[in-house]
C-alpha positions in Angstrom: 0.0 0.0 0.0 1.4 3.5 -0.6 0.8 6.5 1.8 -2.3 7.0 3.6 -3.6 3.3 3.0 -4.2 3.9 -1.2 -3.3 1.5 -3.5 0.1 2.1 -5.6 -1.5 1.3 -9.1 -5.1 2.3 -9.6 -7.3 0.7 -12.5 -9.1 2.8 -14.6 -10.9 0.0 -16.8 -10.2 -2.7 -18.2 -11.4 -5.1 -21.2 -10.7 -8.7 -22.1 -8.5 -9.3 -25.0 -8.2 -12.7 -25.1 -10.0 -15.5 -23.9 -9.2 -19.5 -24.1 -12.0 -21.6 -21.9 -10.9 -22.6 -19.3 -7.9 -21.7 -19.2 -6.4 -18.4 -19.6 -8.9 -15.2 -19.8 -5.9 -11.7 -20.5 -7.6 -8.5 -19.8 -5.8 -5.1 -20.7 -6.9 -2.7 -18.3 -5.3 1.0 -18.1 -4.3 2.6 -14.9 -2.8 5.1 -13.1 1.2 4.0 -12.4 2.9 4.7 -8.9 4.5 7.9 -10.4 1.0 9.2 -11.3 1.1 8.6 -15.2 -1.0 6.9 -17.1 -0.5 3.5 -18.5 -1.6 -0.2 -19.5 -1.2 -2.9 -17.4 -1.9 -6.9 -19.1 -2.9 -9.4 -16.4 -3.7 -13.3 -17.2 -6.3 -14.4 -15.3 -5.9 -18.1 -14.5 -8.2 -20.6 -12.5 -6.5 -21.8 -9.3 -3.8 -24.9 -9.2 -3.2 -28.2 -7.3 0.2 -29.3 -6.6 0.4 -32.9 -5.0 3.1 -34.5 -3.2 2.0 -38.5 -3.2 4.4 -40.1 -0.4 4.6 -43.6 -0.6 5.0 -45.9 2.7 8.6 -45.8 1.8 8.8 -42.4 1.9 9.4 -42.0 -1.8 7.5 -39.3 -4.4 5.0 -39.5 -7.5 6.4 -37.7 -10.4 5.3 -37.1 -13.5 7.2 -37.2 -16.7 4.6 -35.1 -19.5 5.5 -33.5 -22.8 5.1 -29.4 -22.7 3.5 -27.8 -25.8 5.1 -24.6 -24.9 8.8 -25.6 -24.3 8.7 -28.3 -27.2 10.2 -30.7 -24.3 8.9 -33.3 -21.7 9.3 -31.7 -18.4 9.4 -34.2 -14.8 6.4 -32.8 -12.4 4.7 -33.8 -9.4 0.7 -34.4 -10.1 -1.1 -31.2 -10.7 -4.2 -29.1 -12.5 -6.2 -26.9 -12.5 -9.6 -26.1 -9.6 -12.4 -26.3 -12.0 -15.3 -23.6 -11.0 -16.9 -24.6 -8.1 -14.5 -27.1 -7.3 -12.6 -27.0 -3.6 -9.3 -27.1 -4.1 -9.0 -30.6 -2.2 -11.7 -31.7 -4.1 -9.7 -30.5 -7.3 -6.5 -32.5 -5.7 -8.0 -35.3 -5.0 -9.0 -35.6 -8.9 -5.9 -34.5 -10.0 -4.2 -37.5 -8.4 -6.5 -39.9 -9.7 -6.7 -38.7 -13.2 -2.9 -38.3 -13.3 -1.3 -41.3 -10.9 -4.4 -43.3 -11.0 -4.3 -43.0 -6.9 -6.3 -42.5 -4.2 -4.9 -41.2 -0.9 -7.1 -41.7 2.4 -4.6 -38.9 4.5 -4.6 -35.2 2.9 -2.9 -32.3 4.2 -2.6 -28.9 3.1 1.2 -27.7 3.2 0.8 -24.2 1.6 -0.4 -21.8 -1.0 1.2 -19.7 -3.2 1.1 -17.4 -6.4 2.7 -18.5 -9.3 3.7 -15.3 -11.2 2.3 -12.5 -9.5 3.5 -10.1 -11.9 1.3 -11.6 -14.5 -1.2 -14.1 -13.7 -3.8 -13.9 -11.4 -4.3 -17.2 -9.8 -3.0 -19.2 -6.9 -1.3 -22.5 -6.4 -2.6 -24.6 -3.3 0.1 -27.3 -2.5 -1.1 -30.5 -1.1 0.3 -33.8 1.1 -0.8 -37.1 -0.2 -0.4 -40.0 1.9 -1.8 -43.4 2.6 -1.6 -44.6 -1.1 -3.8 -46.8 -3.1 -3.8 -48.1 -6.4 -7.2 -47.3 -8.9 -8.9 -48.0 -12.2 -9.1 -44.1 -13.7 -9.4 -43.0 -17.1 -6.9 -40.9 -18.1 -7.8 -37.9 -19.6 -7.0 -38.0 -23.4 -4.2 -35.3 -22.7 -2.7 -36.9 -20.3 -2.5 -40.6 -21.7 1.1 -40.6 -22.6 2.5 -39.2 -19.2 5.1 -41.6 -17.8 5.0 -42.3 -13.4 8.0 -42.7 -11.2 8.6 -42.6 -8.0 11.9 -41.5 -6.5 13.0 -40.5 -2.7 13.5 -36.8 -1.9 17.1 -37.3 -1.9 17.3 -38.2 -5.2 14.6 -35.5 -6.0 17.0 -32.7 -4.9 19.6 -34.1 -7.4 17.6 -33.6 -10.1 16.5 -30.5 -9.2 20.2 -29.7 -8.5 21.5 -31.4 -11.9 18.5 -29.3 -14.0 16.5 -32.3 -14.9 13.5 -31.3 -12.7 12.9 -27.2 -13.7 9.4 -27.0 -12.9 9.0 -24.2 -10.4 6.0 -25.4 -8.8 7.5 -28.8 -8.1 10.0 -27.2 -6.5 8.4 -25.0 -4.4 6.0 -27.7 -3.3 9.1 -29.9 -2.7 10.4 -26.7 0.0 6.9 -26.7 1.7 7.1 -30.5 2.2 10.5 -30.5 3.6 9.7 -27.4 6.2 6.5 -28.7 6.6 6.2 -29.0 10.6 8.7 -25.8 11.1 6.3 -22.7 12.0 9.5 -20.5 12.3 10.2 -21.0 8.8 6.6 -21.1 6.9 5.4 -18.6 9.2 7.6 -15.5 9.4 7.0 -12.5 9.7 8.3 -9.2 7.5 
């Protein structure tokens, strides 16, 4: 917030520019900058995200492996997708890892949320524990019928993220929230 309590941008308006159901509406809206000048400011409106970590008994992690449109590669993921519109976010989770892993977990926990480019996109991310494993018959949604499972322990996790074979942010961030999950001095702090 800037002085007094206002808000350093103010919108003006704003129209839609772009829309592809359901999953990214852009809007160009003009506003007033910090400094008092006009300008344009393009925000991505997104729905919300799911971001699983599936522990096994054995303490190892579901991964994905999935071929990327956008980066003309196959990227290594945990499960995750999208909230659909009236959908919890749990609810959305517990979906996600059935359509993706063809699991069911009977122990969820939330580990965290967070915003995936705020600059940008307006959505959040809501990061999920998965525990207490079983195996199902799912369909696979068409999309998603050539992803490749593995599971790998968080050790070996961290060397791929080290080595730059895991680059997904998301994953990586969830990966942080499950590690620090029972430290309230770290996901708690204050500024």
């Amino acid at each position: 917030m800037g002085k007094s309590g206002e808000k350093p941008w103010q919108k003006i308006s704003q129209r839609y520019v772009y829309e592809h159901y359901p999953f990214i509406k852009v809007r160009r809206d003009s506003v007033i900058q910090p400094n008092g000048e006009k300008g344009k400011y393009t925000v991505g409106e997104r729905p919300d995200a799911v971001f699983i970590i599936a522990e096994t008994e054995k303490k190892e992690i579901y991964l994905v492996k999935q071929w990327r449109y956008p980066l003309d590669k196959e990227t290594l993921e945990i499960p995750a997708g999208g909230v659909n519109k009236g959908e919890s976010p749990k609810a959305a989770a517990i979906r996600e890892l059935a359509e993706e892993v063809s699991l069911k977990a009977s122990s969820w926990e939330k580990l965290g949320e967070a915003y995936p480019s705020p600059s940008f996109i307006k959505n959040k991310g809501f990061i999920f524990l998965a525990r207490k494993l079983e195996k199902i018959n799912y369909p696979a949604d068409p999309t998603e019928r050539d992803m490749k499972i593995y599971k790998f322990s968080y050790e070996k996790i961290v060397e791929m993220i080290k080595s730059g074979k895991i680059e997904d942010v998301f994953s990586i961030s969830a990966l942080w929230y499950y590690k620090n999950k029972g430290s309230k001095r770290i996901l708690n702090f204050k500024l």
